[in-house]
DOGU-713688 format. One record per residue: x, y, z of N, C-alpha, C in turn. Coordinates in nm, 2 decimals, padded with zeros to 4 digits. Example, Ala and Ser with C-alpha at 12.3 -4.5 7.8 and 13.67 -1.06 7.14 Angstrom:
BEGIN
+--------+--------+--------+--------+--------+--------+--------+--------+--------+
:    npx :    npy :    npz :   capx :   capy :   capz :    cpx :    cpy :    cpz :
+--------+--------+--------+--------+--------+--------+--------+--------+--------+
:  01.32 : -00.57 :  00.78 :  01.23 : -00.45 :  00.78 :  01.32 : -00.33 :  00.78 :
:  01.28 : -00.22 :  00.71 :  01.37 : -00.11 :  00.71 :  01.29 :  00.00 :  00.79 :
+--------+--------+--------+--------+--------+--------+--------+--------+--------+
REM end
This chain:
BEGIN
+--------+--------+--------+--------+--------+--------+--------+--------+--------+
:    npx :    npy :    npz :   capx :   capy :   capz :    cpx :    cpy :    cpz :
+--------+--------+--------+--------+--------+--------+--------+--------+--------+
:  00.09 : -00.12 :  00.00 :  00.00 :  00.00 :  00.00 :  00.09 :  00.12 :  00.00 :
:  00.08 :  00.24 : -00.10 :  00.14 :  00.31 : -00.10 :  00.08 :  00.43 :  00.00 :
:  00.15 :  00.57 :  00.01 :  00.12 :  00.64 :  00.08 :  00.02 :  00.73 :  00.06 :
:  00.00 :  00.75 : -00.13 : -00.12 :  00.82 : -00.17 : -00.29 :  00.72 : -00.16 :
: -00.23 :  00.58 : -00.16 : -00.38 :  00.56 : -00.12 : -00.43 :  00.55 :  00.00 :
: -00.32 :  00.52 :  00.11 : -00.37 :  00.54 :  00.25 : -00.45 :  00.70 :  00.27 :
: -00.38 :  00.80 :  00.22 : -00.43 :  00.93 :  00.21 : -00.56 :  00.96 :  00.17 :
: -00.61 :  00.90 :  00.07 : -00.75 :  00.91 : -00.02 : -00.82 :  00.80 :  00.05 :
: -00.81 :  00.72 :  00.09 : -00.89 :  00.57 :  00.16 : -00.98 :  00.63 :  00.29 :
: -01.08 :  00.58 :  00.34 : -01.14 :  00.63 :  00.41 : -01.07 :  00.67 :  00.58 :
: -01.00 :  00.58 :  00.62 : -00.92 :  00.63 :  00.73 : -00.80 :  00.74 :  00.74 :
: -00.77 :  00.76 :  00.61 : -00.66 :  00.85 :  00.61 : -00.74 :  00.99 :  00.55 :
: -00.86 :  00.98 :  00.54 : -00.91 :  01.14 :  00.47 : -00.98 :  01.16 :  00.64 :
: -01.04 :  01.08 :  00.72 : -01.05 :  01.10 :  00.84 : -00.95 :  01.18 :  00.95 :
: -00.85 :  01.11 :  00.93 : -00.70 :  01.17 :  00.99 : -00.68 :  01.29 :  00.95 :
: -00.69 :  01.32 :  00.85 : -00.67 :  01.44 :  00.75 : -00.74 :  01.60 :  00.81 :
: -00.91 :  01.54 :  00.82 : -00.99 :  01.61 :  00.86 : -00.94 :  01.63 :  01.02 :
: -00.95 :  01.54 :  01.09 : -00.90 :  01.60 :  01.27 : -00.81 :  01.67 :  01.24 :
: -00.71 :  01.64 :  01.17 : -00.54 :  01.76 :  01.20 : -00.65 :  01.87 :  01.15 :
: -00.70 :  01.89 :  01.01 : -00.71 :  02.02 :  01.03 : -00.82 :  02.07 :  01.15 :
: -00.94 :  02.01 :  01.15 : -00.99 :  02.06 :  01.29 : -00.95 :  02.12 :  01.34 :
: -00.84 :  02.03 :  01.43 : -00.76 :  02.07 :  01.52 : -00.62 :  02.22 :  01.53 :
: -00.59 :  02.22 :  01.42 : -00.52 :  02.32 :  01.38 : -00.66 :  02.47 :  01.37 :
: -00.75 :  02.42 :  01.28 : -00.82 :  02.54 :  01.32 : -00.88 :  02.61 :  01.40 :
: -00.89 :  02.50 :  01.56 : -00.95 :  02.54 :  01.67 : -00.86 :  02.62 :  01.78 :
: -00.73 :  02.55 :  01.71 : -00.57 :  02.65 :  01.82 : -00.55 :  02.78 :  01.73 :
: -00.57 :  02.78 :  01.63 : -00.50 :  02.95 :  01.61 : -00.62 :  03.01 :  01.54 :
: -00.67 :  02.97 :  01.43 : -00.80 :  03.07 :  01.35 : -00.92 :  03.07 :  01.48 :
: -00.94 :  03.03 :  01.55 : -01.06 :  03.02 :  01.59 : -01.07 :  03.13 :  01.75 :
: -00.92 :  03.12 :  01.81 : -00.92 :  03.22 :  01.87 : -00.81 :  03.34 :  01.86 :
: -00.82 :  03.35 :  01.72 : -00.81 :  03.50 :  01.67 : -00.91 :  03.61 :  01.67 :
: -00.89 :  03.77 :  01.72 : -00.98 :  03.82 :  01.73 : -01.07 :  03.84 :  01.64 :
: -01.20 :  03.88 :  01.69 : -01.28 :  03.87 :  01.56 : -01.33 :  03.98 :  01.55 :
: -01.35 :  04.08 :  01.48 : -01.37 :  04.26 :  01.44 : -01.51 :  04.23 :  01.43 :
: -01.61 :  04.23 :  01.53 : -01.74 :  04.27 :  01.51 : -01.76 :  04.38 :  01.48 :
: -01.87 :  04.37 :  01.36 : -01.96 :  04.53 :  01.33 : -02.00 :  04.53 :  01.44 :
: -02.02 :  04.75 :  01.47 : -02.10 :  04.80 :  01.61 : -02.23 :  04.81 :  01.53 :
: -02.32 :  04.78 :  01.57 : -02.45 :  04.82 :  01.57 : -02.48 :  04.96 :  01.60 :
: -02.55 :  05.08 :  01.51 : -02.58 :  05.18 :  01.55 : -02.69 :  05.24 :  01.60 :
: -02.70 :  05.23 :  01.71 : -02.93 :  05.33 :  01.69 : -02.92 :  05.36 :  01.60 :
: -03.07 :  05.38 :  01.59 : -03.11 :  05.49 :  01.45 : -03.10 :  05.63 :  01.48 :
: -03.06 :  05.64 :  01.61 : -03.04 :  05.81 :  01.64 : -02.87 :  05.84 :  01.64 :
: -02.83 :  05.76 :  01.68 : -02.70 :  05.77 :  01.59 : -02.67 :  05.77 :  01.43 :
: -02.74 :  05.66 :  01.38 : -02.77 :  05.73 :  01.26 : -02.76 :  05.85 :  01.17 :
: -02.89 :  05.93 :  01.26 : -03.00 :  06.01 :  01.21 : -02.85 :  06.11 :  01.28 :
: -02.78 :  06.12 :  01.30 : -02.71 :  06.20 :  01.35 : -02.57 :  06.29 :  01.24 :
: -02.57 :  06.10 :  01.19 : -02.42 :  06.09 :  01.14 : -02.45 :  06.18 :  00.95 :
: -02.58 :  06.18 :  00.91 : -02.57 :  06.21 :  00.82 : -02.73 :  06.32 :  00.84 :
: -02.72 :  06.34 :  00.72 : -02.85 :  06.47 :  00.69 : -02.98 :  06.38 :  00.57 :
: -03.10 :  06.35 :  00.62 : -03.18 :  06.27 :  00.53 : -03.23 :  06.37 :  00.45 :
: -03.29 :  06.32 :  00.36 : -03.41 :  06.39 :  00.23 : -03.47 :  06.33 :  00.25 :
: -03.59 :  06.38 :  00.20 : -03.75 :  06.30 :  00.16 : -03.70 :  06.25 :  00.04 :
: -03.77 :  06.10 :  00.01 : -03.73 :  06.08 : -00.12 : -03.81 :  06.12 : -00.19 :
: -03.86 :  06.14 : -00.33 : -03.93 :  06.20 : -00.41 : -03.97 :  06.08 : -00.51 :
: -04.15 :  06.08 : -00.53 : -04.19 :  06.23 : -00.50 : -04.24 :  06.23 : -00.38 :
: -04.23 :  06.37 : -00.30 : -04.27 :  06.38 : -00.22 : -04.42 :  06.44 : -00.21 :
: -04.46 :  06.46 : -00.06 : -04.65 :  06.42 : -00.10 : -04.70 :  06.59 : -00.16 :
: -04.58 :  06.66 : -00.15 : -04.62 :  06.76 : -00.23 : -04.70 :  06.76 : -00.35 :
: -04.54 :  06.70 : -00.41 : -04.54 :  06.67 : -00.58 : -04.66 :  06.53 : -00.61 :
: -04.70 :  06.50 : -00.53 : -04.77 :  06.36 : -00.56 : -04.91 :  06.44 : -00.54 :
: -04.97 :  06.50 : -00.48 : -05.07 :  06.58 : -00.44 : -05.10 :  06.69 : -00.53 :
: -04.98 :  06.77 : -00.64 : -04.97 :  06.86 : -00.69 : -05.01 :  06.75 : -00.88 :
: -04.95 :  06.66 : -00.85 : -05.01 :  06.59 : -01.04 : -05.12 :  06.57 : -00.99 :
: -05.16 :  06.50 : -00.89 : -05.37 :  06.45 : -00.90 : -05.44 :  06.56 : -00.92 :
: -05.41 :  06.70 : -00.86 : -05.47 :  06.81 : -00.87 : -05.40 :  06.88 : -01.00 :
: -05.33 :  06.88 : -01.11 : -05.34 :  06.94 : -01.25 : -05.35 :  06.77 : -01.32 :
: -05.40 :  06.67 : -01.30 : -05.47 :  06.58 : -01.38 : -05.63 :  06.62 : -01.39 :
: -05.69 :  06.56 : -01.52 : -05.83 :  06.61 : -01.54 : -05.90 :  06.54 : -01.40 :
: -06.06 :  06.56 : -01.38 : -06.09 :  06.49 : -01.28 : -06.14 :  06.36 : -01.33 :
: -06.14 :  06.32 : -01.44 : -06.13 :  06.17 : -01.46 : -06.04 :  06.10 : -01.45 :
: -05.88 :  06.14 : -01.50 : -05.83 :  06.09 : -01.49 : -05.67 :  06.09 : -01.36 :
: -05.79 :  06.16 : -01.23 : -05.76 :  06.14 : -01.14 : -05.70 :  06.06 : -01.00 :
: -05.83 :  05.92 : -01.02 : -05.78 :  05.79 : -00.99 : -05.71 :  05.71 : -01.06 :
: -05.69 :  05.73 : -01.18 : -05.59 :  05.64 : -01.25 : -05.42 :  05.74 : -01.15 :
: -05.41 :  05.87 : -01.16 : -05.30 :  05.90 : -01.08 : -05.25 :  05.88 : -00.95 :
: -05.38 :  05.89 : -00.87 : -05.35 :  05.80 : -00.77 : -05.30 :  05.66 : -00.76 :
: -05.33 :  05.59 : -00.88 : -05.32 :  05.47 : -00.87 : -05.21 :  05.42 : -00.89 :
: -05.11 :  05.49 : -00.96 : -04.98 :  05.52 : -01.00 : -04.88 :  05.47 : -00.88 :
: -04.92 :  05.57 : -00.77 : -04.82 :  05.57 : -00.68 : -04.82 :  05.43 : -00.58 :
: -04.96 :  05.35 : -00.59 : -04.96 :  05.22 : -00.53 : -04.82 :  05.15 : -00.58 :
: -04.77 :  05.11 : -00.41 : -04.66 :  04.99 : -00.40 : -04.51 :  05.09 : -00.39 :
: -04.53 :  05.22 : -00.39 : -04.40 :  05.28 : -00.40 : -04.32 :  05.30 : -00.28 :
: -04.16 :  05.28 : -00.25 : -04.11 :  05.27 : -00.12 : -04.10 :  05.45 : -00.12 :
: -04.08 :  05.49 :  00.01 : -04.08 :  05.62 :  00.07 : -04.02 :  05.62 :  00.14 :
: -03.95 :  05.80 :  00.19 : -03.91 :  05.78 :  00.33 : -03.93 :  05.93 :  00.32 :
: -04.03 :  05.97 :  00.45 : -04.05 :  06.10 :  00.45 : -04.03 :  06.17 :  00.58 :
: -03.99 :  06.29 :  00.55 : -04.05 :  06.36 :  00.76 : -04.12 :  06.38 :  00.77 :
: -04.28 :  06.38 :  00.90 : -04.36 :  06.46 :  00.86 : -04.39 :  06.48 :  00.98 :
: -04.49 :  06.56 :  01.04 : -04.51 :  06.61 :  01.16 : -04.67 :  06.54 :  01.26 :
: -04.60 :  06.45 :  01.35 : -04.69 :  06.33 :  01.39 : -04.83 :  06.46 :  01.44 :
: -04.95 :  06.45 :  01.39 : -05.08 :  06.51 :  01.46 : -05.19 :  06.40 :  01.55 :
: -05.21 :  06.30 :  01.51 : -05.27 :  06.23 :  01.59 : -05.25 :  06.08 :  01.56 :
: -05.28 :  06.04 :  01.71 : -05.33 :  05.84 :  01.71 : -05.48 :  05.83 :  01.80 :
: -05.53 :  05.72 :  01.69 : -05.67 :  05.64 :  01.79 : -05.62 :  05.51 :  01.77 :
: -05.73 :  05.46 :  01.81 : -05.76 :  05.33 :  01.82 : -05.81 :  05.21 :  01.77 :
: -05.79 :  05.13 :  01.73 : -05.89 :  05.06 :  01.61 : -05.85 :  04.94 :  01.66 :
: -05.98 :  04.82 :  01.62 : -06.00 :  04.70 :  01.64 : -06.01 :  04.66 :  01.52 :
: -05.94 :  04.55 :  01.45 : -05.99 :  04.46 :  01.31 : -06.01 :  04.35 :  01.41 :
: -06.13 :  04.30 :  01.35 : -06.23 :  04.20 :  01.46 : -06.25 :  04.10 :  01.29 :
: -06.24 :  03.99 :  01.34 : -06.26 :  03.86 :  01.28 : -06.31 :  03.72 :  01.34 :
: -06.36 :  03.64 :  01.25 : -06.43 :  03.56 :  01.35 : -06.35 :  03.41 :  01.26 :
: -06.33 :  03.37 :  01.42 : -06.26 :  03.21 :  01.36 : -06.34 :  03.12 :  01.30 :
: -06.26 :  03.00 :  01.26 : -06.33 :  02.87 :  01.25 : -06.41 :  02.82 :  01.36 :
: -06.39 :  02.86 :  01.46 : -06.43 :  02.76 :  01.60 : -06.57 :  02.84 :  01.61 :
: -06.61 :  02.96 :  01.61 : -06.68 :  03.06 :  01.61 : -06.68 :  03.19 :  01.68 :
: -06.57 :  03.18 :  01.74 : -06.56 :  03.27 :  01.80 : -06.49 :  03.39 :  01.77 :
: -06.49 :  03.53 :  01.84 : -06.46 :  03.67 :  01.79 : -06.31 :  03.68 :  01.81 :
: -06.20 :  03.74 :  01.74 : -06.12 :  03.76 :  01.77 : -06.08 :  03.90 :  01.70 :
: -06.09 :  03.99 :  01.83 : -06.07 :  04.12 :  01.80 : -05.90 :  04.18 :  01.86 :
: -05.84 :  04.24 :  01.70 : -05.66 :  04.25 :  01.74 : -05.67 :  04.40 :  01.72 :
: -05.63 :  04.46 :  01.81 : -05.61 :  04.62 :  01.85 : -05.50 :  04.68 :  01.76 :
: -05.50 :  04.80 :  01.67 : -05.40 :  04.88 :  01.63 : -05.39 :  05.03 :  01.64 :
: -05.31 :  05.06 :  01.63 : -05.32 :  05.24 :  01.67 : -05.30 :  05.28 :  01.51 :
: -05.39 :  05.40 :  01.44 : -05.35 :  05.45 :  01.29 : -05.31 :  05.58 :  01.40 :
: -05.22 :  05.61 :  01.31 : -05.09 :  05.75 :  01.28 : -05.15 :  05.80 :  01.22 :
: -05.20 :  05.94 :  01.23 : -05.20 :  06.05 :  01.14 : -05.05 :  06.20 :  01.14 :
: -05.01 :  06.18 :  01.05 : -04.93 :  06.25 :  01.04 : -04.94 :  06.40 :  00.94 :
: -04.90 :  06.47 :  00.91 : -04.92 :  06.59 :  00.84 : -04.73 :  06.63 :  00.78 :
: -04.76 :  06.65 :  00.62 : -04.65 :  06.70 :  00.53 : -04.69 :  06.85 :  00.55 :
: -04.61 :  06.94 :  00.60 : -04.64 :  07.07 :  00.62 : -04.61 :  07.13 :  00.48 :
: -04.67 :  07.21 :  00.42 : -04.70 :  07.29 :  00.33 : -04.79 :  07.44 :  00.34 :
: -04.81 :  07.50 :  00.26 : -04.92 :  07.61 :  00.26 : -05.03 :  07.58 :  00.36 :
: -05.12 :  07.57 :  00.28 : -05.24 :  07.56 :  00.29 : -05.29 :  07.48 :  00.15 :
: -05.42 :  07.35 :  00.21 : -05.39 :  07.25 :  00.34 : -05.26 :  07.16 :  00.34 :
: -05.26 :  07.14 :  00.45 : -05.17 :  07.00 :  00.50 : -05.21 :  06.88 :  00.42 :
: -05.06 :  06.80 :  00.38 : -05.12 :  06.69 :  00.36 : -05.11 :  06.55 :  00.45 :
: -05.22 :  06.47 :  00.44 : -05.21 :  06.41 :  00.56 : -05.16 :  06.27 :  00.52 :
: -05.06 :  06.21 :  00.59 : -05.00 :  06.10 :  00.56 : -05.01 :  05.99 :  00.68 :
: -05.08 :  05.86 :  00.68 : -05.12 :  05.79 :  00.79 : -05.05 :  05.64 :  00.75 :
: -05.07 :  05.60 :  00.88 : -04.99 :  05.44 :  00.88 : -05.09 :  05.36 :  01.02 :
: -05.08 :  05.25 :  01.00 : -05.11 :  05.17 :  01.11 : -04.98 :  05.11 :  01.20 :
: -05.03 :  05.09 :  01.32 : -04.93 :  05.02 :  01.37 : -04.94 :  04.93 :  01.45 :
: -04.94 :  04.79 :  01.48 : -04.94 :  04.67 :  01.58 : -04.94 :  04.72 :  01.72 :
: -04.79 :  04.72 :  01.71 : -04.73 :  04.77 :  01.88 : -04.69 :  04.93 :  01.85 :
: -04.69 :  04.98 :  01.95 : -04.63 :  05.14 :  01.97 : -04.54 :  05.11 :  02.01 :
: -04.39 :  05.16 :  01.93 : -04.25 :  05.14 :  02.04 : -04.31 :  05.25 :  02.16 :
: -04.19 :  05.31 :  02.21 : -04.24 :  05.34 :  02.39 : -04.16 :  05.47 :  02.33 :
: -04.09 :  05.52 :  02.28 : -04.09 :  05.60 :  02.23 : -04.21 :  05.74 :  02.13 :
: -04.27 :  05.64 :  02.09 : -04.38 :  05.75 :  02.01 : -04.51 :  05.76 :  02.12 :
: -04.49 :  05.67 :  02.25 : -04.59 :  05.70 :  02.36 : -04.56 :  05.85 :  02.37 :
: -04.48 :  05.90 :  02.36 : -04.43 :  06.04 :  02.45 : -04.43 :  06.15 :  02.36 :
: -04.47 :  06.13 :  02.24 : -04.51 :  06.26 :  02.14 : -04.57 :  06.34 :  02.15 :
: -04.55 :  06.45 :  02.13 : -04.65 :  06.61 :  02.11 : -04.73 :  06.57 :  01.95 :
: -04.81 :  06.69 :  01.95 : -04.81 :  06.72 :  01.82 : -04.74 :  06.80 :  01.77 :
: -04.74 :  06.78 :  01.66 : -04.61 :  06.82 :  01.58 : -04.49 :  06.82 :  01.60 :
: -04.42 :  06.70 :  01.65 : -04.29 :  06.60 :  01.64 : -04.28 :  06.55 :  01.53 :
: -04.16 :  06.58 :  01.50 : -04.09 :  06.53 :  01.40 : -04.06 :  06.35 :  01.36 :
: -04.13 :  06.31 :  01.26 : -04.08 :  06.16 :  01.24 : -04.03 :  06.16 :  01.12 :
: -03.95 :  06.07 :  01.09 : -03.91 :  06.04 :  00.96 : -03.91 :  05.86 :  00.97 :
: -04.02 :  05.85 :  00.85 : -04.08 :  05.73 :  00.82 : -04.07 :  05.69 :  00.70 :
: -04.04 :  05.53 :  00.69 : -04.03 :  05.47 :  00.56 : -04.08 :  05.33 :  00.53 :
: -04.25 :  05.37 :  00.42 : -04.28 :  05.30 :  00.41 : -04.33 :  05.26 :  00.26 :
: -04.43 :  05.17 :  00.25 : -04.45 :  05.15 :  00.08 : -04.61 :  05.22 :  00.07 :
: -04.65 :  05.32 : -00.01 : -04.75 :  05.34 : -00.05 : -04.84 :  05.24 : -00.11 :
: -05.01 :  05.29 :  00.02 : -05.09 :  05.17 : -00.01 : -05.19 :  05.24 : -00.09 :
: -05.21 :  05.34 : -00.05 : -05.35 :  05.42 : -00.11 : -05.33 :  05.57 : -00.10 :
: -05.37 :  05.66 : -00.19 : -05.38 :  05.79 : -00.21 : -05.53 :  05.86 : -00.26 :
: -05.60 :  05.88 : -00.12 : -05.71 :  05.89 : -00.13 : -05.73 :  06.03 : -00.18 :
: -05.88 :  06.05 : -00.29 : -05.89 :  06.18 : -00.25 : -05.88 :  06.33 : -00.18 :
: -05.92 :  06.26 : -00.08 : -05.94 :  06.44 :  00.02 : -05.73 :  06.44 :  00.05 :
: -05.65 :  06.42 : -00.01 : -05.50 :  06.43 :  00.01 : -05.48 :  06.36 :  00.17 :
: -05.50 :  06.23 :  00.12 : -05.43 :  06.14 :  00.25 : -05.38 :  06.05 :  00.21 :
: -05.23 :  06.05 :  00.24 : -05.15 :  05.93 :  00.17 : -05.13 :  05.82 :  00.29 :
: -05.17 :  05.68 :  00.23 : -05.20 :  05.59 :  00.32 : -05.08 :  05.50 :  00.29 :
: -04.98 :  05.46 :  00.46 : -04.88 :  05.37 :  00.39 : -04.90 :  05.23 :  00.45 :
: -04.85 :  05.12 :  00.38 : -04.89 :  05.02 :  00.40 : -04.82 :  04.99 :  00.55 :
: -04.93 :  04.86 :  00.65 : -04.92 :  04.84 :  00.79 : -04.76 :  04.83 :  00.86 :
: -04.72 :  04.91 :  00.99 : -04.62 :  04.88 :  01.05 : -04.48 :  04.89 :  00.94 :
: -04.49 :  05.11 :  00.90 : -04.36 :  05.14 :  00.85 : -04.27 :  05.13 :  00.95 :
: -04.17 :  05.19 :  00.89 : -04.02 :  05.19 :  00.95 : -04.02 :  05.35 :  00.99 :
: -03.99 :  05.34 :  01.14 : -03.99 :  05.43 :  01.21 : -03.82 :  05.50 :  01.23 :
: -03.80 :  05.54 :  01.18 : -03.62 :  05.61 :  01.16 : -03.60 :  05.65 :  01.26 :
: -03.67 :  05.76 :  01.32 : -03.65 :  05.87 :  01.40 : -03.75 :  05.97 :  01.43 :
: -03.82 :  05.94 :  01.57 : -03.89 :  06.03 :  01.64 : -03.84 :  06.16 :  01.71 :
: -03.85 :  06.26 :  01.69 : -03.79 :  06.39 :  01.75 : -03.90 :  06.43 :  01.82 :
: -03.86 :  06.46 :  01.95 : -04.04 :  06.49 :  02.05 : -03.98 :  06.69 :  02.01 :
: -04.09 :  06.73 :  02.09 : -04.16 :  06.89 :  02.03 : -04.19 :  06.95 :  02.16 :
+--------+--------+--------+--------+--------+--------+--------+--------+--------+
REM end
């Protein structure tokens, strides 16, 4: 038996495998290891200067109003499914139950809070709302008119200028007022 088949043969690729193991467990494995730091988002929100991305609910409010009024909801409908990320100035939260009823028969009512928020402009405001599961503990402590900058996907752009974003955006950064 030569020394290349012992090597390739099932007990010698065995042997093979422990040395290295074992060599990798004495020096690669307790070599230091450079973790990324994890940053808040207020660190973040610190380290650089955001934009609204565009369009913003200005410009998205300003084409449905110079589109004809027919072809109004076709413009709204445009903006269905679009990612965002805007500032806007938190004005109110309620309360809301979506209630469903099981297979078994019974009611099952799950609580969420809608966000009304406002894009500051002239005259009117436009109003930009979201739903949300849980309330971090942070937007418990809001004024009106605190600053958020949110980023979500457009669900609906109703009429009376309320841009609806689809459930549980991304909350960047709360600035209380």
């Amino acid at each position: 038996m030569t020394w290349y088949t012992w090597v390739f043969d099932g007990l010698g690729s065995t042997v093979l495998v422990g040395i290295c193991v074992a060599l990798y467990r004495k020096y690669v494995s307790k070599a230091p290891v450079n973790k990324p730091i994890l940053a808040t988002a207020q660190q973040i929100a610190h380290s650089f200067e955001r934009a609204s991305t565009e369009p913003t609910p200005i410009q998205i409010d300003r084409e449905i109003r110079a589109a004809l009024p027919f072809d109004r909801e076709h413009v709204r409908e445009r903006y269905r499914g679009l990612n965002v990320t805007w500032k806007v100035h938190f004005a109110s939260v309620r309360s809301e139950y979506d209630t469903s009823i099981k297979k078994d028969g019974t009611i099952d009512r799950n609580q969420y809070w809608v966000f009304t928020c406002l894009f500051p402009v002239e005259n009117p405001d436009i109003g930009v709302s979201f739903d949300l599961k849980t309330v971090p503990p942070e937007l418990k402590l809001l004024n009106a008119g605190s600053k958020l900058w949110v980023q979500g996907i457009i669900k609906k752009v109703t009429e009376f200028g309320i841009i609806n974003l689809e459930d549980n955006p991304v909350i960047l950064e709360a600035v209380r007022q």
